[in-house]
C-alpha positions in Angstrom: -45.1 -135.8 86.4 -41.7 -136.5 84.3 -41.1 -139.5 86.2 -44.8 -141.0 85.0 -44.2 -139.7 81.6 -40.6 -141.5 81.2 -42.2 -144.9 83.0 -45.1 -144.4 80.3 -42.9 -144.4 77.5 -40.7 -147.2 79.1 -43.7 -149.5 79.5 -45.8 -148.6 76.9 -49.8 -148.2 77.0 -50.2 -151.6 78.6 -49.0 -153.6 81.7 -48.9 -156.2 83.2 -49.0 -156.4 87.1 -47.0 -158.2 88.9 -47.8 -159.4 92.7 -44.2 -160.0 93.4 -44.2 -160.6 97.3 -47.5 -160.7 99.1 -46.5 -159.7 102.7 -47.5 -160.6 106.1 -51.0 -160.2 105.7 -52.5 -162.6 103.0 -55.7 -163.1 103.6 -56.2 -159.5 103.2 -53.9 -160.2 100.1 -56.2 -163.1 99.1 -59.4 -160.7 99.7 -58.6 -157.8 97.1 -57.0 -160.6 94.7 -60.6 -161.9 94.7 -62.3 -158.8 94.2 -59.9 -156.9 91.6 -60.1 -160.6 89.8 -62.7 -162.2 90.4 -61.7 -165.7 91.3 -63.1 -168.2 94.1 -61.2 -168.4 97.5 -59.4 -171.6 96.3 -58.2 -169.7 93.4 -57.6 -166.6 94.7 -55.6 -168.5 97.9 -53.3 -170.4 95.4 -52.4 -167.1 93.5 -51.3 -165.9 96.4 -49.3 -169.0 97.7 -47.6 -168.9 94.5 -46.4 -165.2 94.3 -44.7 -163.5 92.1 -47.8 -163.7 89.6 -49.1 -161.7 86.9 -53.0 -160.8 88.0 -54.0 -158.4 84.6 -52.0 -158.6 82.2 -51.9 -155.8 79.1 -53.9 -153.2 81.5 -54.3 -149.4 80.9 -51.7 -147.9 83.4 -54.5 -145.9 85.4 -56.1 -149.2 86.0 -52.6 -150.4 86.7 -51.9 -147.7 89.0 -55.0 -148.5 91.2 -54.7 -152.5 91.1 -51.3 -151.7 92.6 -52.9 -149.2 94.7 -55.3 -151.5 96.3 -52.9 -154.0 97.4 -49.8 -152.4 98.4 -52.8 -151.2 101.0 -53.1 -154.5 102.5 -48.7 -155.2 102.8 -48.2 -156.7 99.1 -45.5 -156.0 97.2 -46.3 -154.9 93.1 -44.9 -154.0 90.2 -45.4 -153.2 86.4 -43.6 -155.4 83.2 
């Protein structure tokens, strides 16, 4: 609980996310990119190609939280700015 507390004050109220690394398995990557986003397979494949990249930017941290959630489920790598 002090550890989310001193990251909240660190980062603020909003984040962005960060898919730095998306792992070995990217088209379960490119799957939940698409679904947490939104954006067509072509787009969702180039985002992942082209890791690290932001995919929400200035989100609450419980959204945060389960964005990163989600994809560190399928092998990515995330992290808050």
């Amino acid at each position: 609980m002090l550890k989310n507390l001193f990251r909240k004050k660190q980062l603020g109220d909003k984040v962005d996310v960060l898919v730095k690394h998306s792992g070995r398995h990217k088209v379960m990557v490119i799957d939940v990119v698409r679904n947490i986003t939104g954006m067509g397979i072509d787009d969702a494949t180039h985002f992942v190609a082209k890791t690290p990249n932001v995919i929400k930017s200035g989100v609450p941290i419980a959204e945060a939280e389960s964005i990163k959630s989600k994809l560190e489920a399928v092998g990515a790598t995330v992290v808050f700015k």
